[in-house]
N, C-alpha and C positions, 0 to 999 in steps of 0.2 A: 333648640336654638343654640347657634355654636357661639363662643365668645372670639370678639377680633383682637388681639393682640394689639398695643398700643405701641409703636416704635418713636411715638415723640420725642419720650425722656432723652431714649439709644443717640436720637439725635439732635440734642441739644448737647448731650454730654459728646460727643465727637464733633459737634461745631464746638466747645469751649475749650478741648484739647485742641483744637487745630488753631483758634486764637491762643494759647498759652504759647505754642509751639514757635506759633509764628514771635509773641513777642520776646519768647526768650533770645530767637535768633536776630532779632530787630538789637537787643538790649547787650547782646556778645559784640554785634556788628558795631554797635556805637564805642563798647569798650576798644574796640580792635584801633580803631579810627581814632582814638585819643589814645593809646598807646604809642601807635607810630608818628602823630600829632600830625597827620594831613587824611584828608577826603580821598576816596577813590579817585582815580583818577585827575588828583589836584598835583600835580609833580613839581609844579611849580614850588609850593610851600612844603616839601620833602627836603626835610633834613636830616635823614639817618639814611643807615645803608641798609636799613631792615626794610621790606616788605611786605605786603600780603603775599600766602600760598595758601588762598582756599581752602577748602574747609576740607573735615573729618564727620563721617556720623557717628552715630551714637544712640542707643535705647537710655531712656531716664524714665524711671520709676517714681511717677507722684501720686500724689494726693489723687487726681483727675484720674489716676490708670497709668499707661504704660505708651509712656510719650514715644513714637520710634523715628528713626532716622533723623535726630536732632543733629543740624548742622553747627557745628562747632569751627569757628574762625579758626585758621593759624596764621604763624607768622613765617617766613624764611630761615632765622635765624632761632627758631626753637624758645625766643622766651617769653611770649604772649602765654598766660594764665588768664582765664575771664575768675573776676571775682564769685558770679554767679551760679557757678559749678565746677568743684574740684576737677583737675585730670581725669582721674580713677575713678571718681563718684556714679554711683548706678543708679541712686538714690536720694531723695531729697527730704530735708530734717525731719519731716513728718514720719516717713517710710521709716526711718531709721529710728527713731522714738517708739514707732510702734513694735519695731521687732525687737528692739532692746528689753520692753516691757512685757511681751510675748515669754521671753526668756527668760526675764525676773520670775515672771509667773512660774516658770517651772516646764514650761517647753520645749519641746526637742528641736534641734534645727531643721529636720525632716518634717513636722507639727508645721515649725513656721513657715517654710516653704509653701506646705499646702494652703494656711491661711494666706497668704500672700498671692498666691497666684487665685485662691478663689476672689478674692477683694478685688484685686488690680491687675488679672489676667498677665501674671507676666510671671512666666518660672523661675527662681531662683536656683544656683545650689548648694546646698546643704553650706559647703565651701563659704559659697557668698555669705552667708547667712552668721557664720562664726567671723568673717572679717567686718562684718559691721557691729557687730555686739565688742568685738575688741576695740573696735577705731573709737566707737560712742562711747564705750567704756573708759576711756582713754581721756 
């Protein structure tokens, strides 16, 4: 008697990334819109000379795994930040806690790497791995 593999969990856990996904870009879009203080397409109530210019993607590293092609708002004029996620950020304070502590322990960046990608399928390099233990350190 052979055993059937159960792909439930596989996909409960990529239906909840694709909801996180979706709300992070729900949650940027809103920031964007109160930034430049008008609605899509509301021109009427546009009072700056700033814009939307579409987005950027982006891979982020959570808790959930390895969120990919995260649409990230910009603006025209270059100074839209979403509070929600640094510019540079690969990683979200969990990932980053955990490799920190990884590293307390006594681990090597190439060590973290491999835990890292076996946990949340997503490679690091070594590189990456020394700029978050500094940033968090920081």
């Amino acid at each position: 008697m052979g055993y059937q593999i159960n792909n439930d969990n596989n996909d409960k856990d990529e239906a909840i990334k694709k909801m996180f996904k979706l709300m992070m870009e729900a949650l940027m879009e809103g920031e964007r819109n109160a930034f430049l203080g008008y609605e899509k397409y509301d021109y009427l109530n546009k009072q700056t000379q700033n814009s939307r210019n579409g987005y950027y993607k982006r891979d982020l590293l959570t808790t959930l795994g390895n969120i990919t092609s995260l649409a990230v708002p910009r603006d025209r004029l270059g100074e839209f930040a979403s509070e929600f996620i640094d510019a540079y950020e690969h990683s979200t304070k969990p990932v980053d806690k955990l490799i920190l502590e990884l590293y307390a322990k006594g681990m090597s960046s190439r060590d973290i790497v491999d835990v890292i990608e076996k946990l949340y399928g997503k490679k690091l390099s070594p590189q990456q791995v020394s700029e978050i233990t500094k940033e968090v350190e920081e």
